[in-house]
C-alpha positions as a LaTeX table, in Angstrom:
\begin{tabular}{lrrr}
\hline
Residue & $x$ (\AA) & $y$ (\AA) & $z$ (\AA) \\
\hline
Unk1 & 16.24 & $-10.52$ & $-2.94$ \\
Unk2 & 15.02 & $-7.43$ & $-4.21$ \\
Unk3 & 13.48 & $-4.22$ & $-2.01$ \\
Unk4 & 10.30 & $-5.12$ & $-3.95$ \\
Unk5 & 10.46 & $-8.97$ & $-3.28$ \\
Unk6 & 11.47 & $-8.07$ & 0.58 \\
Unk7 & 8.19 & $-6.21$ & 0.86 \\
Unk8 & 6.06 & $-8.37$ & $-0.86$ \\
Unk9 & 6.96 & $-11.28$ & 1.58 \\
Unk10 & 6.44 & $-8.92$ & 4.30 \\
Unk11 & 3.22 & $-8.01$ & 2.99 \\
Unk12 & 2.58 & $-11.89$ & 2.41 \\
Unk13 & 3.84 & $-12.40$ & 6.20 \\
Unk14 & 1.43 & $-9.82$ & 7.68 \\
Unk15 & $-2.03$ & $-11.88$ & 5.87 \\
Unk16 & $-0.43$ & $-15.29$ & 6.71 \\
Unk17 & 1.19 & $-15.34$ & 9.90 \\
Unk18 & 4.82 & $-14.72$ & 11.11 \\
Unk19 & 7.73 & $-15.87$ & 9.47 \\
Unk20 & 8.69 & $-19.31$ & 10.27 \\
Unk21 & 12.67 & $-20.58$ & 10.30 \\
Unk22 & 13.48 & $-21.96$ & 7.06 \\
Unk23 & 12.00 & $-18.67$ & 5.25 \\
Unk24 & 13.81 & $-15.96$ & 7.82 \\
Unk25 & 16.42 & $-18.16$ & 5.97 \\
Unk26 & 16.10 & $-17.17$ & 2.94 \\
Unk27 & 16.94 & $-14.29$ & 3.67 \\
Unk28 & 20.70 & $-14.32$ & 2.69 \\
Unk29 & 21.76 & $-10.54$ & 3.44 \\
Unk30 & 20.55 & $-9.03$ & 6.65 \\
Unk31 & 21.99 & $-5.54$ & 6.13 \\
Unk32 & 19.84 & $-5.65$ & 2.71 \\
Unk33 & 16.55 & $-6.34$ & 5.03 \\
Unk34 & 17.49 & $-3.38$ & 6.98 \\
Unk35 & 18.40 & $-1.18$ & 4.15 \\
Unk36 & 14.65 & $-2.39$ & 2.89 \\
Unk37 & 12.93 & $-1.54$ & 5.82 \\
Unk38 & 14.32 & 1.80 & 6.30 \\
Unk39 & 13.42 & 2.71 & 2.64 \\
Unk40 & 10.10 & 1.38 & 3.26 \\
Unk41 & 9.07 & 3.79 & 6.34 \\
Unk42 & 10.86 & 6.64 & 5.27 \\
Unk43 & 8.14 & 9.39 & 4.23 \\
Unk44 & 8.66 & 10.15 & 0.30 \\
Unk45 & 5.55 & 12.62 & 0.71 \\
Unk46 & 4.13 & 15.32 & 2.87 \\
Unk47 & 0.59 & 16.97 & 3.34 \\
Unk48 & $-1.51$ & 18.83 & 5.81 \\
Unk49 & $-3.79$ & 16.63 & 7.80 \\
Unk50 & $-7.53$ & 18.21 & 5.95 \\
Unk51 & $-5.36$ & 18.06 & 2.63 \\
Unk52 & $-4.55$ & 14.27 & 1.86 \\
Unk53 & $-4.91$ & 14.55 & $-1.86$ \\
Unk54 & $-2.29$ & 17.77 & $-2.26$ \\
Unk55 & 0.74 & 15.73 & $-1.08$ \\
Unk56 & 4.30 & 17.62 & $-1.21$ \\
Unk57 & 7.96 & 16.80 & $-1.42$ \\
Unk58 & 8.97 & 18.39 & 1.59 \\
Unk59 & 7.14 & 19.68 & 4.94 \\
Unk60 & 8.28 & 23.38 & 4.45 \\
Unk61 & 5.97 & 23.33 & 0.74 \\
Unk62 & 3.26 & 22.28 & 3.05 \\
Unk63 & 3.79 & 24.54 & 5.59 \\
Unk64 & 4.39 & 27.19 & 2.71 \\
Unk65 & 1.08 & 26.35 & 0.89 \\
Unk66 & $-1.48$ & 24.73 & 3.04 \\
Unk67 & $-0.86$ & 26.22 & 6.21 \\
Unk68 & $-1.88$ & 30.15 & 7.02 \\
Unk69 & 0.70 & 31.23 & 9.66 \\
Unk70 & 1.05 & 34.50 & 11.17 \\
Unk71 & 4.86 & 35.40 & 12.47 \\
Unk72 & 5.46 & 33.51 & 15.50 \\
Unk73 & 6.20 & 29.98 & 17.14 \\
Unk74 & 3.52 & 27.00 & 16.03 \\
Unk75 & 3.32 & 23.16 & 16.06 \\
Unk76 & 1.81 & 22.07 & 12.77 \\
Unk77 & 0.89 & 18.27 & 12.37 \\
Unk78 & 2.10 & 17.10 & 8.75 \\
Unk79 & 1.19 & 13.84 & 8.10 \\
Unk80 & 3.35 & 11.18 & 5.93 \\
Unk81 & 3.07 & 8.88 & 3.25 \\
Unk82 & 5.47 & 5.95 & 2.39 \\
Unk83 & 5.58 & 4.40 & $-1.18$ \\
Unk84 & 4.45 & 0.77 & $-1.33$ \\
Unk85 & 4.83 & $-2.08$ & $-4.33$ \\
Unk86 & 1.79 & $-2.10$ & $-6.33$ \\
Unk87 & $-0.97$ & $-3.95$ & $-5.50$ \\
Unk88 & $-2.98$ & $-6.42$ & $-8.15$ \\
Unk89 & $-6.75$ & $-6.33$ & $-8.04$ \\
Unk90 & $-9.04$ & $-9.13$ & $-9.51$ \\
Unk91 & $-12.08$ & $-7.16$ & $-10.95$ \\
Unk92 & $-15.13$ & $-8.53$ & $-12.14$ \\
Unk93 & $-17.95$ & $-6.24$ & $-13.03$ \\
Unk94 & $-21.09$ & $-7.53$ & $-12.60$ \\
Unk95 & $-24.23$ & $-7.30$ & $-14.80$ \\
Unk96 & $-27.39$ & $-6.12$ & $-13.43$ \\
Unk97 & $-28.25$ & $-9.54$ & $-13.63$ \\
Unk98 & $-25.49$ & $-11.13$ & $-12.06$ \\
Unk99 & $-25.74$ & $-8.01$ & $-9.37$ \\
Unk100 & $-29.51$ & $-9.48$ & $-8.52$ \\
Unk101 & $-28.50$ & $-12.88$ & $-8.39$ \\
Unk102 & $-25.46$ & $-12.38$ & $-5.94$ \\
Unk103 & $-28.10$ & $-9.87$ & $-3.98$ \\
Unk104 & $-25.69$ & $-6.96$ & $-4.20$ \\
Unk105 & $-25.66$ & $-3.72$ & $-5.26$ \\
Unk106 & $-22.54$ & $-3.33$ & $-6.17$ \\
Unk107 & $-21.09$ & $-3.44$ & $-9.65$ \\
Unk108 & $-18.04$ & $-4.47$ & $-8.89$ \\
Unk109 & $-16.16$ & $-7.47$ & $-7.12$ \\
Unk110 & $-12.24$ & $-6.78$ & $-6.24$ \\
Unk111 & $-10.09$ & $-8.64$ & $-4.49$ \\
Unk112 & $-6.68$ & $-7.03$ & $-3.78$ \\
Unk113 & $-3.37$ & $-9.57$ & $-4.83$ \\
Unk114 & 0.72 & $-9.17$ & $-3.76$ \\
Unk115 & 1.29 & $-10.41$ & $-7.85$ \\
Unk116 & $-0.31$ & $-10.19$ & $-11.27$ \\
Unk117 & 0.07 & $-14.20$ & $-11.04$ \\
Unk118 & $-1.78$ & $-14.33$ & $-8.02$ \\
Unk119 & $-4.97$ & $-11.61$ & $-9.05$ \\
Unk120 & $-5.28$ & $-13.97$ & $-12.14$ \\
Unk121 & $-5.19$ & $-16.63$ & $-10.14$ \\
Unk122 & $-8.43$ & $-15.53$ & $-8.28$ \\
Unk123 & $-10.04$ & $-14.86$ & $-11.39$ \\
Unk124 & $-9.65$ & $-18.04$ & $-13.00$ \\
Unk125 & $-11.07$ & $-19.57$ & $-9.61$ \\
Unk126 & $-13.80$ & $-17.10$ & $-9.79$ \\
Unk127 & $-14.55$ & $-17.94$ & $-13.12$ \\
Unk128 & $-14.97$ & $-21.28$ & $-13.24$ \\
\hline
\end{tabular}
């Protein structure tokens, strides 16, 4: 099982419940699971806390560049961000029509998918 598979079944676990036996049992390699989970939380980018968009490679370029420090001791909060599998989105943009009809005012519908299967999945339902 791949990093990417791991977290996708985690991701899978958190909307549907806890694992149950026979799938902690497919599992095969538990030292892989941990290796997995470490990657997943460790922070791969950095940013000031009124900055979210500017993120950094390392907390010293945000303290370097987003933070205005005079010489001296200070706490400063940098906040974290962990990479994640892709996500798959079924999108259907609606017609002004079809907006009226569904009484919405948005344009578009979205529903967010662990796998390109599933997203078209949700279409085809959607669809018919």
């Amino acid at each position: 099982m791949t990093t990417t598979e791991l977290i996708e079944r985690l991701r899978y676990t958190a909307e549907h419940g806890p694992l149950v036996a026979y799938e902690a049992d497919m599992i095969a390699d538990p030292a892989l699971v941990a290796d997995a989970l470490e990657n997943a939380m460790r922070p791969q980018w950095f940013y000031h806390p009124d900055y979210p968009e500017y993120c950094k490679f390392d907390p010293s370029e945000v303290i370097d560049e987003d933070y205005d420090f005079e010489p001296g001791f200070h706490a400063a909060e940098i906040q974290c961000a962990t990479p994640l599998p892709s996500i798959w989105c079924a999108v259907q943009i609606l017609t002004d029509d079809e907006m009226e009809a569904l009484g919405t005012g948005d344009h578009v519908v979205c529903t967010e998918h662990a796998t390109e299967a599933e997203a078209r999945a949700a279409l085809e339902k959607r669809h018919d």
